[in-house]
N, C-alpha and C positions, 0 to 999 in steps of 0.2 A: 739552629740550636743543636747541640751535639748531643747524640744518639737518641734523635729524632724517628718516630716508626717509618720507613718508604716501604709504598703498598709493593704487595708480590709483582703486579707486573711491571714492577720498573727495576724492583730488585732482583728477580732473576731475568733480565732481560739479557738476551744471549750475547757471549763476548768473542766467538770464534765462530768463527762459518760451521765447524761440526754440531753449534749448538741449536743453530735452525730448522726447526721440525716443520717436516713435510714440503722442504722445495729441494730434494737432491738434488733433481736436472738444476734448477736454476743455481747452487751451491758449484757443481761440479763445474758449468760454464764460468763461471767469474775466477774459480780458482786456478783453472788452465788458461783463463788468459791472464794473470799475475804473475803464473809462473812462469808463460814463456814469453810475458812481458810484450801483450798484445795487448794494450787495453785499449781502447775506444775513446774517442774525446766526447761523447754524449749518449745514456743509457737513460733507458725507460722504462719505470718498474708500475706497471699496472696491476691491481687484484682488488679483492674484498678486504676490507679494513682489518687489524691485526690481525694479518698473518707473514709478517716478516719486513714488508716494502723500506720502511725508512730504515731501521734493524741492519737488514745489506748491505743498504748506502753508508748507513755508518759503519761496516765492517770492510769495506769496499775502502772507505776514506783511510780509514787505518792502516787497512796493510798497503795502501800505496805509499803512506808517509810514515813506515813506523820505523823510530830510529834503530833498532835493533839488529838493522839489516841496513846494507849499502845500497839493497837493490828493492824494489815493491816483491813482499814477502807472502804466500798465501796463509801463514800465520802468524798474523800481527801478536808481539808479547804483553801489551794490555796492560802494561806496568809502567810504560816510558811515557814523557811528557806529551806526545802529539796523541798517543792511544789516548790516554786517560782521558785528553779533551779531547777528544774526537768521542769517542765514547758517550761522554757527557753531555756533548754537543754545546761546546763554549770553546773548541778549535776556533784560533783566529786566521789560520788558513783552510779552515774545512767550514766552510758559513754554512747554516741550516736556514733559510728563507720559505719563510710562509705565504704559498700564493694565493688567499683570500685576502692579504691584508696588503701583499705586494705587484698587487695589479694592474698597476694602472700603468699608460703608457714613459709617464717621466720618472719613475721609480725603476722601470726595464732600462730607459737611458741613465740613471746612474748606476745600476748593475753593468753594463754595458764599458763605465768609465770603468770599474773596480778590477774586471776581469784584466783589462791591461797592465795591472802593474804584477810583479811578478810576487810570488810568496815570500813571506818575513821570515819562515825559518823551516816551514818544509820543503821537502820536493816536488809538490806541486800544489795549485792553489781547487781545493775542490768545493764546486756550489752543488749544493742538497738541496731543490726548490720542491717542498709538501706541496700535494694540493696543488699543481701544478693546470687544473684544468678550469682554476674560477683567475686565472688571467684572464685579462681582455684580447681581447682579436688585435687591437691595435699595438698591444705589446706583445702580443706574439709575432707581432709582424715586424719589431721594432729588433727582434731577439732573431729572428731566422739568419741572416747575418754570419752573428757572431756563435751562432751556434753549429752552421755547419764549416767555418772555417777559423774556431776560435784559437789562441795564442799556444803554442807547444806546451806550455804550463800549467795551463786550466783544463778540468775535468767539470761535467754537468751531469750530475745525476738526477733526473725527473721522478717524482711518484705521483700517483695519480690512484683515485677508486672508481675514475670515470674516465675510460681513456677514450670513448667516442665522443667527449667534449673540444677534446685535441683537434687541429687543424692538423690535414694530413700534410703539410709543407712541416711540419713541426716532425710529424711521427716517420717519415723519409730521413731524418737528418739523425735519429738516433737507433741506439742497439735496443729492441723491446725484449723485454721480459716479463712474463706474465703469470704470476703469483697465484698459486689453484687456492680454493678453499681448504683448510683440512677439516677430514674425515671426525666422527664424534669420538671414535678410537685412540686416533691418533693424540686429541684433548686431551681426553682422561686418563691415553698414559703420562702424557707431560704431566697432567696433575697432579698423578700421584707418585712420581720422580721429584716433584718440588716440593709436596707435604711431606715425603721424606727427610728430605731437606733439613722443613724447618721443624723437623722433632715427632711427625705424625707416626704413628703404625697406620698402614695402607690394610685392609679387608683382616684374617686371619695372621699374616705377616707378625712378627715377633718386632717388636719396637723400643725406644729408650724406654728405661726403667718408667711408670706412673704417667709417661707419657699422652697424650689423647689420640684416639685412634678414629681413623677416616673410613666410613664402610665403603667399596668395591661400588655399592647401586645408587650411593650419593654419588659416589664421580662421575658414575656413567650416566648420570643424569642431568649435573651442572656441562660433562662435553657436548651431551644433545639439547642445553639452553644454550651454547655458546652459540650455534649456528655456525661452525670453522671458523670465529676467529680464537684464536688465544687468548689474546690479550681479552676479553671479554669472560674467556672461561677464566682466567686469574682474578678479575676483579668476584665474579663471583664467588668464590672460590672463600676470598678476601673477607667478602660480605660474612659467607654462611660460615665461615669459622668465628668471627668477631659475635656472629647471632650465638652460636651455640653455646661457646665459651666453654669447650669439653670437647667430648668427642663429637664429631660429624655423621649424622644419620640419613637416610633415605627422607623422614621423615622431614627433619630441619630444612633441607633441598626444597621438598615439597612446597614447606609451607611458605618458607623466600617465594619461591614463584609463583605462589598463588595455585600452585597444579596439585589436584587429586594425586592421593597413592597410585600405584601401578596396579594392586590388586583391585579397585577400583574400577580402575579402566576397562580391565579383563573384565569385569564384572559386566559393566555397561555395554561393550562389544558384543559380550554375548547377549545380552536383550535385545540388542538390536538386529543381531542376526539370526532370532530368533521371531524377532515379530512381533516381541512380548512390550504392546505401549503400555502397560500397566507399571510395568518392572522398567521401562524407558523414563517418567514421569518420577516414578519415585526417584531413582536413579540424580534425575535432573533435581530433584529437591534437595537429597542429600549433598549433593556439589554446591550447589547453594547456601543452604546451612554453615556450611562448614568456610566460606568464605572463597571457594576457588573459583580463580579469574576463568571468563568463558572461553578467552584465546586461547591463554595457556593449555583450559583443559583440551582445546579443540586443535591444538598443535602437538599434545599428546600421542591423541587420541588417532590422530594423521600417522602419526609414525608408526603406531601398534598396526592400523589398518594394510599402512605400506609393509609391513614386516609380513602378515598374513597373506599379503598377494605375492612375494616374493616367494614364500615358502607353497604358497597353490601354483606356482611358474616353474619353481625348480626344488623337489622334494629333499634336495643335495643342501637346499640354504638352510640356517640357522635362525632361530627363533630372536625377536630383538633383544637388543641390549637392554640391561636394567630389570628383568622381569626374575621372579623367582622360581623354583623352579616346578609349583604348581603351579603359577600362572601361564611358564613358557608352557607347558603339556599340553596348558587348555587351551591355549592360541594356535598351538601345531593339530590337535585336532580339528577345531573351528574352520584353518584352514583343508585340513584334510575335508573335512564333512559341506562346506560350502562350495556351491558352485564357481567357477572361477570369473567369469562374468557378475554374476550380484558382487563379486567384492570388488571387482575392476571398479563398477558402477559406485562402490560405495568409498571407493579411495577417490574417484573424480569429484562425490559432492562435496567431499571433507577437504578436497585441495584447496574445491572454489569458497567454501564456505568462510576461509576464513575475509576475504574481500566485503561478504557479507553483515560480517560481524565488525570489522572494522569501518564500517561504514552506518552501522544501526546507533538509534539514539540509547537503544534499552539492548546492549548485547545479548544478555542473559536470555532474555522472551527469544530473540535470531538465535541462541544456540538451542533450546528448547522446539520452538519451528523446526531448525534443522534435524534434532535426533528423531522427532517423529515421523519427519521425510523420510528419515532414513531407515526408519524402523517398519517402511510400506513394502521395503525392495524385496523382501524373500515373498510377497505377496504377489509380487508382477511375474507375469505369465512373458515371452517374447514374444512380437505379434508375430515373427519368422516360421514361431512352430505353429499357433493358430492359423498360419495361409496355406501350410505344407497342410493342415491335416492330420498332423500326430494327439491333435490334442481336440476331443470335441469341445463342443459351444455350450455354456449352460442353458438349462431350459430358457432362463428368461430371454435368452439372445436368439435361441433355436426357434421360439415361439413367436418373436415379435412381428408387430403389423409392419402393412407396407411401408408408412410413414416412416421408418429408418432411412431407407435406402434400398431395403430388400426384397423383392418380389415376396407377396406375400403366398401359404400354401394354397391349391385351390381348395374350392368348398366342394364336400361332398356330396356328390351325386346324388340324389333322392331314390330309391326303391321305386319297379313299375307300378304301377296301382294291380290291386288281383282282378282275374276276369269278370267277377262279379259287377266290378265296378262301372265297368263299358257297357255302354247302352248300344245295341245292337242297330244298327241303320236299316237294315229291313228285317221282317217276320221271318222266321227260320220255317222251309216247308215241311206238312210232315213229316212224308218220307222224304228226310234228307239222305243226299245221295252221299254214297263212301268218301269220305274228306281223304282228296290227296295229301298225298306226304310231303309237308313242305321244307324245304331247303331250311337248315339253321340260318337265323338272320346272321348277317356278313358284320361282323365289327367294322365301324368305320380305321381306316389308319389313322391314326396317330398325328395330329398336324407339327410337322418339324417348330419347335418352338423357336421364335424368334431371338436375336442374340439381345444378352441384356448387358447393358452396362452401369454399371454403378458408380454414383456420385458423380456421373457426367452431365454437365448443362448444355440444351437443345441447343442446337445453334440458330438466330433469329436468322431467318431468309428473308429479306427486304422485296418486297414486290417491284414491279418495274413500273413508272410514271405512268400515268395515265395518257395518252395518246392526244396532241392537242390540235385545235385547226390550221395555226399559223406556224408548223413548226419553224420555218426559217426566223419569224417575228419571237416566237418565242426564246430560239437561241440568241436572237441578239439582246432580248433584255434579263436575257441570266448571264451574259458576259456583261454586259454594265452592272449588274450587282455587285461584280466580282471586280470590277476594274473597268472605271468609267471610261478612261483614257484610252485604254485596246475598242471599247466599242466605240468610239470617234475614228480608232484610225479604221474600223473596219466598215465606214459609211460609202465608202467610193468603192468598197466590194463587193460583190455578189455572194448570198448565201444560199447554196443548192444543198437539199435535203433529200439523201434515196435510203428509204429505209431508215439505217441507224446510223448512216455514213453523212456528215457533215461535211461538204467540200465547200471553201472556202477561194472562190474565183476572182483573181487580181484584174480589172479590165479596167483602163490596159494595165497591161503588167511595171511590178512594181519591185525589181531585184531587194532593193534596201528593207522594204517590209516585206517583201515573201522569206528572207533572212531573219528578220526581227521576230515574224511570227514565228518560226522552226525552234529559235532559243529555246530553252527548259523551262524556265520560269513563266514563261508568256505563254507558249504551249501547254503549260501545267493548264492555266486560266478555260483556257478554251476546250480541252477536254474535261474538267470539273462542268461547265458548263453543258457539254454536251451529254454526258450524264444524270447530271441533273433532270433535265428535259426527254431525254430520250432511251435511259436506262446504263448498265454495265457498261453494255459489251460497245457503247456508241465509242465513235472516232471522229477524227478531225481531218483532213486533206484539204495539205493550202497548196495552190497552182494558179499557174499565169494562163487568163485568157488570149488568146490568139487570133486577130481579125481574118477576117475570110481569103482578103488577098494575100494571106501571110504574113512577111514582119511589119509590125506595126511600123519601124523606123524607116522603111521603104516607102508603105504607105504616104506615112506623113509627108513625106519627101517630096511626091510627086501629085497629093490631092492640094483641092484650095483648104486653107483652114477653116472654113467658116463651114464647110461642109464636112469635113473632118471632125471638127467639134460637134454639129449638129449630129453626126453619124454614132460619135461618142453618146451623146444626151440619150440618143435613142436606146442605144444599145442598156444605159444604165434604168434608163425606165422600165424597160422589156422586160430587164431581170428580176423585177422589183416584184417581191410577192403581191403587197397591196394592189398595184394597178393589176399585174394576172387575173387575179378575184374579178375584179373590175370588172374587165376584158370580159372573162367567162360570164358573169352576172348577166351582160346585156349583150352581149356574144358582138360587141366592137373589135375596132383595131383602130391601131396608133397612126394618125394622119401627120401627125407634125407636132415638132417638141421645139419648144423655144424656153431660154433659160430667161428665169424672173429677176429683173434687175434691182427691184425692189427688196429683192427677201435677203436672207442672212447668209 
């Protein structure tokens, strides 16, 4: 429909590289490579959402193809056929492709066909792919290709608000460029270079005749709702003039976002840095009343706080934007007068709180919670200086019983009884004789008081096992608790007990299990075991017995076996606690060992 409204930010959406506010570096880089006609076959524009990224590409597409010039020009004339539709983004050689919608891997293969064929009437064919980070993995992989050796003809320009969704095989193959936020300054001067524009007088400023005029602390207020983008500061912008339908106030700002006045705020800050929950609570009621959202007010409310720690860091900074100029006074003193720690602490909870708040069912109650947290902090004491000393203990902490943690004082001494009171042990004579002169009694010294320590728990000292009759019998049935399997193989062993020392005697020896037992894990068993039974500090030594005539393999060698083995049987009896007992009980000895064919 002809002369249709188009919102501000499409209508002044910038037509030349000089009109891009706040990316000079990245302006200056694209314009020297146009002009000495370097350009790159794939660029990568990463940032926070409107502040320029597609804006480039499409000012980038134009001066590579603007007819106005024989050669890619760093200022496209914006009037010739390829600008206009590149501009407008309905260029049929500069395609603008949307990658939420053009994701998938068989849409990357007909991109893939399109790029081959050469452009219909510009100088080169250039793809603008949005959003370039909710492709699929599989079309990116489908794309690497053709992206890092694509046709002399074809340009790829990426944007992206998320460039660590990118596959680094993807971000190797192009020029990055990386799009800062802008500053609340920088907004609200574009803002009020465009309400100029369209007929406004900006603050005092002289304007068309009857005109409506925009105040100075409405802009500075809608650039610290944009949060650096633009294009967000324009749509509101958009909004709060259509709301007012006149002139634009601080006010009208206000009540758009749901956010208290400024003087307000100052208001509220200083209750709070005062202490005052009386004057906090009301505070909180009146914001309430009045309809103000708790975020907004509490992203305010962050910024003034951050203004006042900047100016307690560096007395050289400036009071925030937007405030007037009783308000700025009171925040520059506020800061002057607070310590620079309680505000540090009070810009950390206002950072975190808004996480809080965005997460509460009932915001309002969470930002109320928060002001009166906040309203405790000129109350807290550092526990740094209560340790140093600078600062005494109130009585009730100087007085209390032991039960804190604290040695309690002692009790006062009682007075001697008077002489009166002592009943003499014998009859005093007569004539008592001259009473020498006795030595003043000797104070006792002082007993050096023992070191206390506070808030330390005893450490439990385990006593050591009770001493048992059988200790050999007793370590072999704490290693079957522990692992039945180790006490079978240790049946054909000898287990000698000295003291707390566990030797563990292979007879005969037994290379493969005197190894097996040494292992860590098996070792582990047998000193858990020996512990158990014998205390700490007990150990284990495993060793190979030794027959008398020396190596057993000799032996064997040249005895009969039946007496060899019998030699063996003895030997294994011998060592056998139970039969020892035995032995000593009836003070025998071992005549002869014969193995039972019947048992197991």
């Amino acid at each position: 429909m002809t002369g249709s409204y188009v919102p501000l930010a499409r209508k002044w959406r910038p037509r030349t590289f000089a009109d891009v506010v706040g990316q000079e570096e990245i302006v200056r880089a694209l314009v020297n490579a146009v002009t000495q006609d370097r350009l790159a076959h794939a660029y990568l524009f990463s940032g926070p959402r409107g502040v320029g990224k597609t804006t480039s590409a499409r000012l980038l597409a134009a001066a590579i193809n603007c007819h106005a010039s024989d050669r890619p020009t760093p200022s496209p004339c914006g009037t010739c056929a390829s600008c206009t539709e590149v501009l407008e983004g309905r260029s049929i050689d500069a395609l603008e492709i949307d990658g939420a919608t053009h994701g998938k891997v068989d849409q990357a293969r007909d991109l893939i066909e399109v790029v081959a064929f050469a452009p219909v009437r510009d100088r080169r064919k250039v793809f603008i792919i949005d959003e370039v980070h909710a492709i699929s993995a599989a079309a990116f992989q489908a794309l690497l290709k053709t992206l890092e050796e694509p046709p002399s003809h074809a340009v790829f320009i990426l944007a992206t608000t998320e460039r660590h969704k990118i596959p680094a095989t993807i971000l190797s193959r192009c020029q990055r460029f990386d799009f800062r936020r802008l500053t609340d300054g920088e907004v609200a001067e574009r803002l009020a270079d465009i309400a100029r524009r369209e007929g406004f007088s900006v603050g005092d400023e002289p304007g068309p005749e009857g005109g409506p005029r925009v105040e100075r602390a409405a802009l500075s207020m809608l650039g610290a709702a944009a949060t650096g983008s633009l294009r967000d500061g324009l749509s509101l912008f958009d909004q709060v003039a259509a709301r007012a339908g006149g002139p634009v106030t601080a006010a009208d700002v206000a009540a758009l976002l749901g956010a208290p006045d400024r003087t307000a705020l100052v208001a509220l800050l200083t209750s709070l840095l005062e202490g005052d929950r009386a004057a906090v609570l009301a505070g909180c009621a009146r914001l309430e009343s009045a309809g103000a959202d708790p975020r907004s007010t509490l992203h305010d409310l962050t910024a003034l706080v951050r203004g006042a720690v900047r100016m307690a860091a560096d007395p050289a900074a400036g009071p925030p934007a937007g405030l007037s100029e009783e308000g700025a006074a009171r925040v520059t003193e506020l800061a002057r007068l607070t310590p620079y720690p309680t505000l540090l602490r009070l810009l950390t909870l206002t950072a975190e709180g808004d996480g809080t708040l965005r997460r509460s069912d009932v915001p309002a109650l969470a930002f109320e919670v928060l002001l009166l947290r906040l309203a405790e902090l000129p109350r807290l004491v550092p526990i740094e200086e209560i340790l140093s000393g600078r600062l005494p203990l109130p009585p009730a902490a100087a007085s209390a019983p032991a039960a804190n943690g604290l040695p309690a004082a002692p009790a006062p001494v009682p007075p001697p009884p008077p002489p009166e009171a002592v009943s003499p042990r014998k009859a005093e004579p007569a004539h008592p004789r001259p009473a020498k002169a006795e030595p003043a009694p000797r104070r006792a010294a002082p007993e050096p008081e023992a070191p206390r320590f506070v808030g330390l728990t005893p450490l439990a000292v385990e006593p050591d096992p009770e001493p048992v009759a059988d200790p050999a019998g007793a370590f072999r049935e704490a290693v079957e608790k522990r692992q039945g399997q180790l006490a079978a193989a240790l049946e054909d062993a000898s287990v000698r007990v000295s003291g707390r020392t566990v030797r563990i005697v292979l007879d005969p020896p037994n290379p493969v299990l005197e190894k097996r037992l040494a292992e860590g894990p098996i070792r582990k068993f047998l000193v858990e075991a020996a512990v158990a039974v014998f205390g700490k500090t007990a150990e284990v030594v495993v060793e190979s017995g030794e027959p008398d005539g020396g190596d057993l393999t000799q032996a064997a060698a040249t005895a009969d076996p039946r007496a060899l083995e019998k030699e063996h049987l003895k030997r294994r009896v011998t060592g056998d606690e139970r039969v020892k007992k035995i032995l000593d009980l009836f003070g025998g000895e071992i005549a002869d060992v014969r193995r039972d064919e019947g048992g197991s």
